[in-house]
N, C-alpha and C positions, 0 to 999 in steps of 0.2 A: 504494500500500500504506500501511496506518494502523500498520504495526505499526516498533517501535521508532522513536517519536517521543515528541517531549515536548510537553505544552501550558503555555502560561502566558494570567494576565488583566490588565483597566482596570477594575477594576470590568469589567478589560481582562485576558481569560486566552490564557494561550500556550502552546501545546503543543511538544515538543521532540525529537526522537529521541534515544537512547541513544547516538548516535555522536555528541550535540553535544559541541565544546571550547570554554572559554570562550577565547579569544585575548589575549594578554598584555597588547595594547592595549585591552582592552575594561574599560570604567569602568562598568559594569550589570552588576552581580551575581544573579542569581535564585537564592534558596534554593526544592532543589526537592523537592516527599513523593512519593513514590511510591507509586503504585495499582495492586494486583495484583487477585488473584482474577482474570483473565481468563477470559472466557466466560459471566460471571453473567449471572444473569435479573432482567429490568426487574421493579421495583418493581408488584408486584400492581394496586396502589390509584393507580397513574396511568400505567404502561406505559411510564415514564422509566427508562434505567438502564442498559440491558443493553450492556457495552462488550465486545466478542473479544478486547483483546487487551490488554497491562499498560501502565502509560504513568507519568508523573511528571508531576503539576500544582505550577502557583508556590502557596509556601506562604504569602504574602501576594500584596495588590493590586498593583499599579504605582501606585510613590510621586511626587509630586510631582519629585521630584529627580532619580528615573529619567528619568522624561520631559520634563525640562530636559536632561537628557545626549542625549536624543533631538533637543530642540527646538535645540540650543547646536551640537549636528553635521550637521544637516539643515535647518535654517530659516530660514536668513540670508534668503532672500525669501518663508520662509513659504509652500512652493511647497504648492497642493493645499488651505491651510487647515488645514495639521497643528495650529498654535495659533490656539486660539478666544478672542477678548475676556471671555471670561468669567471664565476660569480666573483672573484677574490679582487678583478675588474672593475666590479660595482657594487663593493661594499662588504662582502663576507668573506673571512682569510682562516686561513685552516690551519692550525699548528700544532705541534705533537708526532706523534708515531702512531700507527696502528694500533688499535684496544685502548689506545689512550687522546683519540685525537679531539683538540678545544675549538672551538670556533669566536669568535668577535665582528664586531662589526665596527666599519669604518668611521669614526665622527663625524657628527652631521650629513651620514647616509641610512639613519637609523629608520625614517621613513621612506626611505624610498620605495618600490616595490619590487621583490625579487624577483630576479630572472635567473635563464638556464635550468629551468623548471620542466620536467619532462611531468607526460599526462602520469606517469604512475609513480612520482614522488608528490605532486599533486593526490594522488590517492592513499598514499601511506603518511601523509600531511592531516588528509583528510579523517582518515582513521584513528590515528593518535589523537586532535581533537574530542571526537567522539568517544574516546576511551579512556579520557578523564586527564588527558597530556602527562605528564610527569616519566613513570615507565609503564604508561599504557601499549597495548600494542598497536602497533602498525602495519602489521600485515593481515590482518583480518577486522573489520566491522562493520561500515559501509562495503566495504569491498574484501572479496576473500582475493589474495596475491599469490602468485608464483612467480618468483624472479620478475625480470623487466618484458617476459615473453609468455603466448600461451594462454588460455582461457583466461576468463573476469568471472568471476560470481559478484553478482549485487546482490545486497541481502537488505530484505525488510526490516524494521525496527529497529535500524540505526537512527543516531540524531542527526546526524551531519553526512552531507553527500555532496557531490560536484552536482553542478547545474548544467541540466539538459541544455540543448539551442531553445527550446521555445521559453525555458527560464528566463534565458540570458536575456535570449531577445523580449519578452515582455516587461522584466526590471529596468530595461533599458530602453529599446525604444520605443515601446508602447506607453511608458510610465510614462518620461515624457511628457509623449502627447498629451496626457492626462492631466498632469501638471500644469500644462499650456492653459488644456481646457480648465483646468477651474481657477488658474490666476484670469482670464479671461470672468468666469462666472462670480466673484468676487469684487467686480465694480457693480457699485450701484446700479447701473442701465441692464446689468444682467443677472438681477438675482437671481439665479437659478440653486437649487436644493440638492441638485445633483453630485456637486464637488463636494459638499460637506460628508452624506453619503459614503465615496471615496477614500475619503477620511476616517472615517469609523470604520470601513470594512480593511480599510490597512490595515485599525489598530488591533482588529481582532485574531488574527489567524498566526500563522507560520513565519519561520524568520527564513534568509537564502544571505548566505554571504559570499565572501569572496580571498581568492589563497594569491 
């Protein structure tokens, strides 16, 4: 079932269920907006969009810093290639030896948003989230993993999940719209009841973030 979950992104998004708690140990915050209107109709002009049911996406990317709290709890051997050499370019630098490797982040790149993000560290990102981060695991909750290759299991009643295209594309360009439409409905000449609406059925349902 899709319904009451969250997503958030990485350039990296994750999606969440309504029952997630953040746990007292957990050092990853996701500020999360909420997307209602469930049931809409995909977007005419490309057939992207159409989501059933309300959800809550990250209202920004996954920062460099988050996923050093990722890389700093999960990476001491760098299991899977969760850190890429690259990243050390824009802001994440890897020190240490195998079974013991640390991670840091560059000053004043602590928001930036990470890159050299492959879709299946994005999902063991994903997973760890949802598994309470600290030494949660990673290789199975949203998503059951094998290596970087080879089947995916998605698994129901997870809290946190990556966001479909018609996610993305409704958080984004459909919201929007909507946005448009009720700062438009919001001048005197258009009171219209409809944006208010809008507004309450965001505040109700599911969160969708972003890694």
């Amino acid at each position: 079932m899709k319904n009451n979950r969250t997503i958030q992104s990485l350039g990296l998004a994750v999606l969440a269920g309504i029952s997630l708690v953040t746990p007292a140990m957990a050092v990853v915050n996701i500020a999360w907006v909420p997307v209602g209107n469930a049931g809409n109709s995909a977007d005419p002009s490309t057939g992207y969009g159409a989501v059933g049911y309300s959800y809550q996406i990250g209202k920004y990317e996954v920062t460099n810093s988050q996923y050093a709290e990722f890389l700093n709890a999960k990476g001491a051997s760098n299991s899977n290639g969760i850190y890429n050499a690259g990243m050390a370019g824009y802001g994440i630098a890897q020190t240490g030896s195998f079974g013991s490797y640390t991670y840091s982040v560059t000053s004043g790149l602590e928001n930036r948003p990470v890159v050299y993000v492959s879709w299946y560290d994005a999902a063991r990102f994903t997973n760890w989230l949802g598994n309470g981060q600290g030494s949660g695991d990673m290789e199975t909750g949203a998503y059951t993993l094998s290596g970087n290759t080879g089947i995916i299991t998605v698994n129901s009643g997870a809290t946190v999940y990556l966001p479909s295209e018609d996610e993305w594309y409704k958080a984004g360009v459909l919201r929007r719209r909507h946005f448009d439409i009720l700062a438009l409905s919001e001048r005197p000449e258009h009171d219209h009841h409809g944006g208010r609406e809008l507004r309450y059925e965001r505040g109700r349902q599911h969160r969708r973030g972003q890694l």
